[in-house]
C-alpha positions as CSV (number, residue, x, y, z in Angstrom):
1,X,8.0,-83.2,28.4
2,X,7.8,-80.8,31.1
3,X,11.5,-79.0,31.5
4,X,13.6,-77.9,34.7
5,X,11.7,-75.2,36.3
6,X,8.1,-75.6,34.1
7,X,5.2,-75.6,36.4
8,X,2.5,-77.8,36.2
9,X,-1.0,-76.9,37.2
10,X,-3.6,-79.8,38.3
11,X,-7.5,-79.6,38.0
12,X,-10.3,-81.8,39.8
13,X,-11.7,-82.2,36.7
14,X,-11.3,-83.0,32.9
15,X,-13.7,-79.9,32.0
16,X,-11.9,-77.3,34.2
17,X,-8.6,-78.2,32.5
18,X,-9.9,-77.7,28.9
19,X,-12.0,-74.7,30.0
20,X,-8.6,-73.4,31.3
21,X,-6.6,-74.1,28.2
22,X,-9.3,-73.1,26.3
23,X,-9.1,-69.5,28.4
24,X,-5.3,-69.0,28.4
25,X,-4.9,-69.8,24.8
26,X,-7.0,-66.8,23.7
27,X,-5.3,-64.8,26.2
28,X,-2.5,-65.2,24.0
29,X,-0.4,-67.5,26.8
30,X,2.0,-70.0,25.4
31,X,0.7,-73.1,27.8
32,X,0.2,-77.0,26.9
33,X,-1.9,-79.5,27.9
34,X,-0.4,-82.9,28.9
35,X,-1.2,-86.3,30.6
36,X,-0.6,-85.6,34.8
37,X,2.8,-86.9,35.3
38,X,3.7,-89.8,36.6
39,X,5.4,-88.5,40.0
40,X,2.1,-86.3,40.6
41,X,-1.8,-88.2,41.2
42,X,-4.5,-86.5,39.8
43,X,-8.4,-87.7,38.9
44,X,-8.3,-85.5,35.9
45,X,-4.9,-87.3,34.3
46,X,-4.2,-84.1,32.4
47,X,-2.8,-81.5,33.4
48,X,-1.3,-77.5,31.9
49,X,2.6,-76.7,31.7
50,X,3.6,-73.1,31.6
51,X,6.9,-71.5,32.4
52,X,7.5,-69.6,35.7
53,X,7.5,-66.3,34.2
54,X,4.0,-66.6,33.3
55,X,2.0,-67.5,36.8
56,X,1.3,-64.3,37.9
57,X,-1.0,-63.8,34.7
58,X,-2.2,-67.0,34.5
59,X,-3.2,-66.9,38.0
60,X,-4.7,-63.7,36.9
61,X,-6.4,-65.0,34.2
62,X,-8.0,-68.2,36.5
63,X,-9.3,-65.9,38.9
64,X,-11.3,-63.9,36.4
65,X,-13.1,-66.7,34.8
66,X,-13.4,-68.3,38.4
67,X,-10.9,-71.1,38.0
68,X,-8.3,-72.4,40.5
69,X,-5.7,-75.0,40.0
70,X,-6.3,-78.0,42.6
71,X,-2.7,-78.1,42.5
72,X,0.5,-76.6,42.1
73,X,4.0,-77.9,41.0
74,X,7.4,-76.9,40.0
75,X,9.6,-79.2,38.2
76,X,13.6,-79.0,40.5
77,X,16.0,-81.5,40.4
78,X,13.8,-84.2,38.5
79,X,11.4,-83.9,41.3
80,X,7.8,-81.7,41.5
81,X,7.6,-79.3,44.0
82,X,4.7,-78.1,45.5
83,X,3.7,-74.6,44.8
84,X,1.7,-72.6,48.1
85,X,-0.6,-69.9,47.0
């Protein structure tokens, strides 16, 4: 489900993830929501996979609507790296 270099973004809650979604699918952005996985914890258990070349405008696109990921991950290697801001 989520490919060799996707990133994952994490939410503290269940409605920031589907206002996010909601927010970067009428921007146009090619993202998809999926159950937190299983390497990663998360309250929410769902979580928003986008490729790499797309983070600066999604991270644009949270900060306008006053969003921010709780966390951030790269998949590498079968292992999720964590992402600083």
């Amino acid at each position: 489900m989520v490919k060799e270099g996707d990133l994952v973004a994490i939410f503290n809650s269940i409605h920031r993830v589907m206002k996010a979604e909601k927010l970067l699918k009428q921007a146009g952005k090619d993202v998809l929501l999926i159950p937190v996985p299983r390497q990663l914890t998360s309250d929410c258990g769902l979580a928003i996979r986008f490729s790499p070349e797309l983070r600066t405008e999604v991270e644009e696109i949270m900060s306008a609507s006053g969003l921010q990921f709780q966390e951030l991950y790269q998949r590498k290697k079968k292992a999720f790296i964590a992402l600083d801001d």
